[in-house]
N, C-alpha and C positions, 0 to 999 in steps of 0.2 A: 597504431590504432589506439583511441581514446576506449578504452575497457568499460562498459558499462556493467553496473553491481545488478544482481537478482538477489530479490528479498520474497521468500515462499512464504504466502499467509495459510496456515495450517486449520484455520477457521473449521472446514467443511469435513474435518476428520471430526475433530468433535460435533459435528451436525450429526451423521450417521449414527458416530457412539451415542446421544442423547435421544435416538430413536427407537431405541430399544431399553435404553435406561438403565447401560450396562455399565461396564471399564473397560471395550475395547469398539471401535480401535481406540489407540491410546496417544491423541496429540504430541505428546511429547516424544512418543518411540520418531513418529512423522518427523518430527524436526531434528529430530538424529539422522536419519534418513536423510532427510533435504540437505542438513552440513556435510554429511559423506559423498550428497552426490555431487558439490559443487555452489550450492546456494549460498550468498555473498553475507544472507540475513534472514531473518525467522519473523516474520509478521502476524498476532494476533487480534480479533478484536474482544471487549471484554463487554459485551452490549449492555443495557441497561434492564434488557428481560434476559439476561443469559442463555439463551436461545442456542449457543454452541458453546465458547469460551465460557469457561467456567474460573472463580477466585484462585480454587484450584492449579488449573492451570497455569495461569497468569504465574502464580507464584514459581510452580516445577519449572517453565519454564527462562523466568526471571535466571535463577539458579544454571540450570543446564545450559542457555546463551555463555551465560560467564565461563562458565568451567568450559565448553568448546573456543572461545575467542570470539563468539560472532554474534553482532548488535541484535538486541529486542526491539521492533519496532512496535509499541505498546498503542494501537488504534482506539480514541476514544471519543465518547460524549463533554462537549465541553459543560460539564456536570460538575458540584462539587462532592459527588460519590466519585468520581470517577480520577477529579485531581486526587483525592486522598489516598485512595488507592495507587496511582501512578507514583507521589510521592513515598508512598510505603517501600516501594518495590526498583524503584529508581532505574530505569529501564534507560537502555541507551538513547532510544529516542520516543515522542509521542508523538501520534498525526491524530489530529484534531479534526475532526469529521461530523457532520450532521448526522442525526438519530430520529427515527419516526416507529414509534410500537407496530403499526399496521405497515410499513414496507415490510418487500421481501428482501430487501438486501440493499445501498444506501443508493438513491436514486439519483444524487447529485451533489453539486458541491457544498461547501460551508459557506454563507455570504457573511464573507469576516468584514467587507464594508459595513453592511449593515447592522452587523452586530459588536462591530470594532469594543465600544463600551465595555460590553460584557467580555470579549475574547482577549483584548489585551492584559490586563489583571490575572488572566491564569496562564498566557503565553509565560510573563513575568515571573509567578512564582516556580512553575517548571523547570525555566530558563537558569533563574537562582540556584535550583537544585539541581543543578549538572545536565541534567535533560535536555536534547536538542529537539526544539518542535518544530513542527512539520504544520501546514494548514492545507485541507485537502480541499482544492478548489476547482471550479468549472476553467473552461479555453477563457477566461478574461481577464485583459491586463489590468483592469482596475482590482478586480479579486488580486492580483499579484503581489498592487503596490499595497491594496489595504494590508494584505500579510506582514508585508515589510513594512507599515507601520506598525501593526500589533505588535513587532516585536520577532517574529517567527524569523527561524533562521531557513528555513526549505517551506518551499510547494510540493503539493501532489498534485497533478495534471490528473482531472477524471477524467479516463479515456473510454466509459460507457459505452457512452451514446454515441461516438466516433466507430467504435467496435461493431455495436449494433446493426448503422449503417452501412456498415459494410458486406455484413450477415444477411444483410437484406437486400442487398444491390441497390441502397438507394443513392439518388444524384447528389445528397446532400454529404456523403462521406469525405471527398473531395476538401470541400470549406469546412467542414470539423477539422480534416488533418491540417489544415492552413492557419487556423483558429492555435490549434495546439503548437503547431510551428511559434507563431505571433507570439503568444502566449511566455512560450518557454524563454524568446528573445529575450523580452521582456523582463522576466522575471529575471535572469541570469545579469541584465544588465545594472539591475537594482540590486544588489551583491546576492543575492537566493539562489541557494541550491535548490536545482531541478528534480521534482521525482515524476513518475507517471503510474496508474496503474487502475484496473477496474474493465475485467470485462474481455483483458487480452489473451490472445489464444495462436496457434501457430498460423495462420490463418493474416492476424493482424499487426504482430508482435514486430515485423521489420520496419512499417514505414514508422512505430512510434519509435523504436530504437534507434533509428536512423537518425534521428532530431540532435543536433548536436549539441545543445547543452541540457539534455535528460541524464542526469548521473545515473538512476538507479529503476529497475524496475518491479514493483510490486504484484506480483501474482499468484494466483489462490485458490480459485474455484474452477477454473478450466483443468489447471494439472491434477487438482486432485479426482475431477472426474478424470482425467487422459487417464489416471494412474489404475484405475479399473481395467482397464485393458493392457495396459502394458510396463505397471509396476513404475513405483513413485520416482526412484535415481532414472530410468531411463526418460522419463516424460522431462524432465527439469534437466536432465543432459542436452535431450534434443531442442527445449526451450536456450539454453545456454550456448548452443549453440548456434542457432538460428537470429540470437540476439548479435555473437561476434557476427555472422558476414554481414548484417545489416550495419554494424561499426568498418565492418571493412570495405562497404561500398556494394557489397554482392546482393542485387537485388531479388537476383530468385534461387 
């Protein structure tokens, strides 16, 4: 069985803590947590209204990835607050992501075609400084190949609106997962490492894991609501688990 990695984005612990304006809960305990239960990597984002992830943060946990063995995947604005910061803190990898002040959470992908100009120039200096980046992109191959001329060495497969669709029974779920399938060909055929992630739950989590050239996948805000009811290592066990049979063929 080709093993696929889980990377838990801790985002939404610091949502709660910054609701009350406290020091708990405390992001960083979470990602001690997530390494003991099995999580392959520790995902945060660092937004541009700080709205969860805080400098703070970013830093503890810069630190505590190292000291356990397990990659920072450093989610950002292709900003240049955001490279300096990344630079500072030199994280094992960056995913490059579109930002909007008024979304509630990122709605879609980065169009590195379109903005190839401005994205390749900080893929670049990243890349320079040991950083492996990521470019978080929608189901299309053209988004793939612009990545892979930016310079980016991974995709992230937005699996939103594939997830959504499904939550919703609608006809259209079907051709998003086929999109994603395409997508990933794609991308793997053009030497890019596969990721996936946004919106996955246990629910959806096999047919995207199933996809056989997705290395890794990013999740965040479903386990940490699962983990309300039934505590953070069990929800990301059962998610880790559910990710192997989907690698080993087992569909339900």
């Amino acid at each position: 069985m080709n093993r696929i990695r889980l990377g838990v984005n801790i985002d939404h612990v610091a949502t709660i803590r910054n609701a009350r304006g406290s020091t708990y809960p405390d992001p960083l305990r979470a990602a001690e947590m997530a390494i003991a239960a099995g999580a392959d990597g520790i995902t945060a984002h660092l937004r541009e209204d700080r709205r969860h992830i805080s400098d703070a943060d970013i830093e503890a946990l810069a630190a505590i990835t190292r000291k356990r063995g397990r990659p920072l995947n450093f989610e950002m604005a292709v900003t240049a607050e955001m490279e300096t910061i990344a630079l500072a803190h030199l994280p094992h990898a960056a995913c490059l992501v579109p930002e909007r002040r008024e979304e509630r959470t990122t709605e879609g992908g980065l169009d590195v075609a379109g903005g190839h100009n401005a994205i390749a120039p900080v893929v670049r200096r990243l890349a320079d400084a040991g950083i492996r980046v990521s470019c978080f992109i929608d189901a299309d191959p053209a988004q793939a190949e612009a990545s892979k001329s930016a310079g980016a060495q991974v995709v992230e497969l937005h699996t939103g609106a594939y997830c959504d669709a499904v939550r919703e029974g609608s006809p259209e779920a079907g051709r998003m997962l086929e999109a994603l399938r395409v997508t990933a060909a794609e991308a793997a055929r053009l030497g890019l490492e596969v990721h996936a992630g946004h919106g996955i739950d246990y629910e959806t989590v096999k047919p995207i894991a199933a996809i056989p050239q997705v290395a890794e996948l990013n999740i965040g805000h479903f386990l940490i609501g699962e983990a309300i009811f039934t505590g953070l290592g069990p929800a990301i066990q059962r998610m880790r688990a559910l990710m192997d049979e989907a690698r080993a063929g087992r569909a339900a």
